[in-house]
N, C-alpha and C positions, 0 to 999 in steps of 0.2 A: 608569332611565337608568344602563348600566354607564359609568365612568368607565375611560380610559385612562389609565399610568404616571404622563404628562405632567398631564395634566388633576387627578389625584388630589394630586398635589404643589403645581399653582394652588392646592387648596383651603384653605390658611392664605391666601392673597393676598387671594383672592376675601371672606375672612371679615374682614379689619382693613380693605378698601375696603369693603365693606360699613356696618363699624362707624362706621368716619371716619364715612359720611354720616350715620348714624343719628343720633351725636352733635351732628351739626350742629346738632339740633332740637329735643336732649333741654331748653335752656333754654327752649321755651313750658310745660314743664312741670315741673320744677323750680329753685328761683332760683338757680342757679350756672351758673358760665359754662365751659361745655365746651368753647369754640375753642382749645385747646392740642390736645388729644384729639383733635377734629375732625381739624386743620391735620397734628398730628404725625404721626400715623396714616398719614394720606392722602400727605403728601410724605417725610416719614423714611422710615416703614417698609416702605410698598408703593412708594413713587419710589427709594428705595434699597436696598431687593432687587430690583428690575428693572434697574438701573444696574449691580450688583453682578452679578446672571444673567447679562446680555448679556457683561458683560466677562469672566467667567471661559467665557465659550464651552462650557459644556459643559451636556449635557443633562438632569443632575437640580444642584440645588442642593447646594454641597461644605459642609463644616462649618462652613468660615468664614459662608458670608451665613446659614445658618440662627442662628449664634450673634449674627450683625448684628443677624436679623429681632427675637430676643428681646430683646434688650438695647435696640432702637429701640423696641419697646415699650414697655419698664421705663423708657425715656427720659419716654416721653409720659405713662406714668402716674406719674412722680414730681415731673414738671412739675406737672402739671394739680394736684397734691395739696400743692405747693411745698417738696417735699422738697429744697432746694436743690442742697447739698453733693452729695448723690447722682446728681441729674441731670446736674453738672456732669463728673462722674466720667463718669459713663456716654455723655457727650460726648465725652470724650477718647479713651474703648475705644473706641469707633464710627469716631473719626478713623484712628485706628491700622487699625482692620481696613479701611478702603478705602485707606488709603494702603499696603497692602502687595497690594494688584491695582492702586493705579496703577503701584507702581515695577515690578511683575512686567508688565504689560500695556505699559506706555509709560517714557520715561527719567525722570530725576527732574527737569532742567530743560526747561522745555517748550521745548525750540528748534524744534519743527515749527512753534509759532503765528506764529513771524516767516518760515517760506519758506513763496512762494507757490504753488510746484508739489506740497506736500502736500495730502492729498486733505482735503478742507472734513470728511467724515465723519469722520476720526481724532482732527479738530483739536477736534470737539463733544466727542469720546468725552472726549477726553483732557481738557478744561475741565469737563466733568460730573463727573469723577471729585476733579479740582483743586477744585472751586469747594465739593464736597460735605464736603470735608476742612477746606478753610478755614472753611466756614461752622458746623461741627461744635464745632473751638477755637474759635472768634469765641464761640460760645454759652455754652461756658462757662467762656469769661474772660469775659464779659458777666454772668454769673451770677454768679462767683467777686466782680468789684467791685463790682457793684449788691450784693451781702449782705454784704459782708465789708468787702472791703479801701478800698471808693470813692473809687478815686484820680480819678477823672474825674464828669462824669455831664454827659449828651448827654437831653433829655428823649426823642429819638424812638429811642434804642440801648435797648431792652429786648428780653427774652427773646422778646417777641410780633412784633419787628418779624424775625426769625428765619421767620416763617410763609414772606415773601418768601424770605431766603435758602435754605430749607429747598426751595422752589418752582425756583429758580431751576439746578438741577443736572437736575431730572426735564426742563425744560424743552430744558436741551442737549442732554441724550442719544436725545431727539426731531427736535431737529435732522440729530442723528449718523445717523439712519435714513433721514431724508427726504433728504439729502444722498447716502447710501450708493446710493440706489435711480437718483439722477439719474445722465447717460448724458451725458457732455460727449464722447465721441468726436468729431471733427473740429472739436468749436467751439472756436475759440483762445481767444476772451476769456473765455469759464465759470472754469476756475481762477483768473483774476486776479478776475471777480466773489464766486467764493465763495468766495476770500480777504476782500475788500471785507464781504461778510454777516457774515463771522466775526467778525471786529475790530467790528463796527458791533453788532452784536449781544450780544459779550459785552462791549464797553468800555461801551455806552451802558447797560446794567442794573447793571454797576458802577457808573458816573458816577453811575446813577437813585438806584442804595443810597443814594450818597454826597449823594446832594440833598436825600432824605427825611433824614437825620440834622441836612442843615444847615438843613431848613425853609425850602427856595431854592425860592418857586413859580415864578421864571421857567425856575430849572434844570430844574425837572419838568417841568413845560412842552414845554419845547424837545426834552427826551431823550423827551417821551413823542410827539410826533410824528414826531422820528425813528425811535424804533421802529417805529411803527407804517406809515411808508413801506417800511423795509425789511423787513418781514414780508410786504406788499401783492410788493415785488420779489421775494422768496423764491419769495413763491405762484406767481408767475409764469411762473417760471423751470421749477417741479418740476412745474408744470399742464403743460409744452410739452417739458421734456426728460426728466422722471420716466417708469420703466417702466411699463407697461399691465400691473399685477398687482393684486392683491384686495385687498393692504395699501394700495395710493397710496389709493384711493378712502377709504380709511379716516381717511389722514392727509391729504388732501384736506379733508375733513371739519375735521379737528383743525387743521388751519389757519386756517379760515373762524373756529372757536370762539377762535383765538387774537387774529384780527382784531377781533373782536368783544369782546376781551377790552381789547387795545388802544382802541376806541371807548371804554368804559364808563370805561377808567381815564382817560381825556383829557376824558371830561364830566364824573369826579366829581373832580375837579383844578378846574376852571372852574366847578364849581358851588361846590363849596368857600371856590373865593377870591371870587365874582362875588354871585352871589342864592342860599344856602344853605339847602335849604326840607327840616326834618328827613328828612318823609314820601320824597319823591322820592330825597335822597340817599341816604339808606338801601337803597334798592331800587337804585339803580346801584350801590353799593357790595356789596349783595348780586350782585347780575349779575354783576359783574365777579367777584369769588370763587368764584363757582357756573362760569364760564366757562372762567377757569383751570383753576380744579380738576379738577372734574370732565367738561368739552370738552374743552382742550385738552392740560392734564398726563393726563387718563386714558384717550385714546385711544393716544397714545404706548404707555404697559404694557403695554395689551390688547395692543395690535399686536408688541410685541416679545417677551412673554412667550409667545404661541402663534405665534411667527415660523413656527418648522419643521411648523403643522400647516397652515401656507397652502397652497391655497386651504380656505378652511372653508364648511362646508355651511349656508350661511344666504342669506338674499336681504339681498344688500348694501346696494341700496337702501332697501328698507324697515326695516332695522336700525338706518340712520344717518338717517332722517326721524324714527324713535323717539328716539332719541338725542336729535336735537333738539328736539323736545316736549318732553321731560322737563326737559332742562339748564336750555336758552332759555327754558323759560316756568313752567315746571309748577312745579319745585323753587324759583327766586324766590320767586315767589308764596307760595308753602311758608311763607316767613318773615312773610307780615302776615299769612296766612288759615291759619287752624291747620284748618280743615277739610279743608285741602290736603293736610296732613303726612301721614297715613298711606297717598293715593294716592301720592304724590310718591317715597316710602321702597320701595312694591313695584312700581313702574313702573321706580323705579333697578338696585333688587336683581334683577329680572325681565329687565332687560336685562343685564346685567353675566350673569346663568348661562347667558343665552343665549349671548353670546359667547364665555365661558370655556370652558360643557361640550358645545357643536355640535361634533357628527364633523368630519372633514375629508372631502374631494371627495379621489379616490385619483386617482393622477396619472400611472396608466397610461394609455398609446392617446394 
């Protein structure tokens, strides 16, 4: 397989989402616990180099996000080793290098999120990029007082509960796509609704942050079916006004896993406070992080990282029934039946080259 320009430059991407998974699994076989590695990997390094690509619009990677990608590395492996000082450091360089593509991409005070005639896509873009920064310092002032100085202490603020915030940036600038592609021409009320999605979407996973720190199960509760209605209206809206191109099918896809992702966290919330049965909750706890992750934050990259080689030479359908195999069923499972683990690892990795290194369909005639 010759690679193209474009393609041969995925191939750091292709290799840390790779890794994230593989990490996922490395504790059935040695006793330490790899979900820093995993988590960081998956939504730092590869969620914030695709956040960072899309925004700098240009078609190879500038020196900035390449010095992002390494240093969000060096993040996760001094995490994972609890280098502390270091990581925190290395939190703060990361903030700075996205915060110098939001001020150059967008202004420094977000005044689009309060009018309603800006376009819902800039409004993701531009909270992706906010929320990436914030959640960067939050990490390591979080770091900085849990080792040092502990002027506070929150039992559920540690460095792990980051896995979210760290998620929660990939998740908007997936939004910013699926919004891009919808086609509100003549419909009046679309801008005032996907003003309504935006505020609903990113107030209610802050307010979530904020409920998880205060151990409020009616607060989660409540935020986590409102998310999960307005995800159900999103889908709706971008099923009926989104464009008819190669990517919606995709993010079509990435929506249903986000749904899904929504389900699993509102069962293991309720099972949690209700009848706690190790076995079971574990397994929705797995679902639901295998969902996010890898359904619905890793459809978003794919689809943005190989934007301009759209349409691509695969059969779309049968790509995204694979997809679901694996996510939905195969990789769970992964986690009680270690006989799993190494179909589970090159069914992922199998899919992920398929879509990264497939030619594209030429888009003459």
């Amino acid at each position: 397989m010759i690679l193209n320009r474009r393609q041969f430059m995925m191939l750091p991407l292709f290799i840390t989402m790779s890794a994230a998974f593989i990490f996922g699994f490395l504790d059935h076989f040695f006793p330490m616990n790899f979900e820093r590695l995993h988590i960081f990997l998956f939504n730092l390094t590869s969620g914030g180099f695709t956040i960072l690509y899309l925004t700098a619009a240009k078609k190879k990677p500038d020196i900035r996000i390449i010095i992002f990608f390494l240093i969000s590395i060096t993040f996760a492996v001094v995490a994972f080793f609890k280098f502390y000082l270091l990581a925190a450091v290395c939190g703060v360089i990361l903030a700075v290098i996205v915060e110098t593509y939001r001020r150059q991409r967008f202004s420094f005070f977000p005044r689009m999120f309060f009018r309603v005639d800006d376009p819902a896509s800039a409004k993701f873009h531009h909270a992706s990029l906010l929320c990436l920064v914030i959640a960067l310092l939050m990490s390591s002032f979080v770091i900085i007082n849990d080792v040092y100085l502990k002027l506070f202490y929150f039992e559920k603020l540690t460095l792990d509960v980051f896995f979210l915030g760290f998620s929660f940036p990939v998740s908007l600038i997936t939004m910013s796509i699926i919004f891009g592609i919808i086609e509100s021409d003549g419909v009046k009320w679309l801008p005032a609704a996907e003003h309504a999605f935006f505020w609903l979407i990113c107030g209610g996973v802050i307010v979530f942050f904020v409920f998880i720190i205060m151990k409020s199960f009616t607060g989660e509760v409540f935020i986590s079916f409102t998310l999960c209605f307005t995800v159900a209206a999103i889908f709706m809206v971008f099923f009926r006004y989104g464009r008819s191109i190669q990517q919606k099918y995709f993010l079509v896809s990435g929506i249903y896993f986000l749904m899904a992702t929504a389900i699993t966290g509102i069962l293991y919330i309720l099972m949690k406070h209700f009848m706690y049965d190790e076995f079971y909750g574990k397994l929705v706890l797995r679902m639901h992080a295998f969902y996010s992750l890898y359904g619905w934050n890793l459809t978003g990259m794919m689809v943005i990282t190989r934007w301009e080689d759209f349409p691509i030479a695969l059969n779309t359908r049968k790509a995204i029934y694979f997809h679901w195999g694996v996510i939905l069923v195969l990789a769970p499972l992964a986690k009680f039946y270690p006989m799993l683990i190494l179909p589970s690892i090159i069914s992922y990795i199998a899919f992920l080259a398929v879509f990264f290194f497939s030619g594209n369909i030429s888009k003459k005639g």
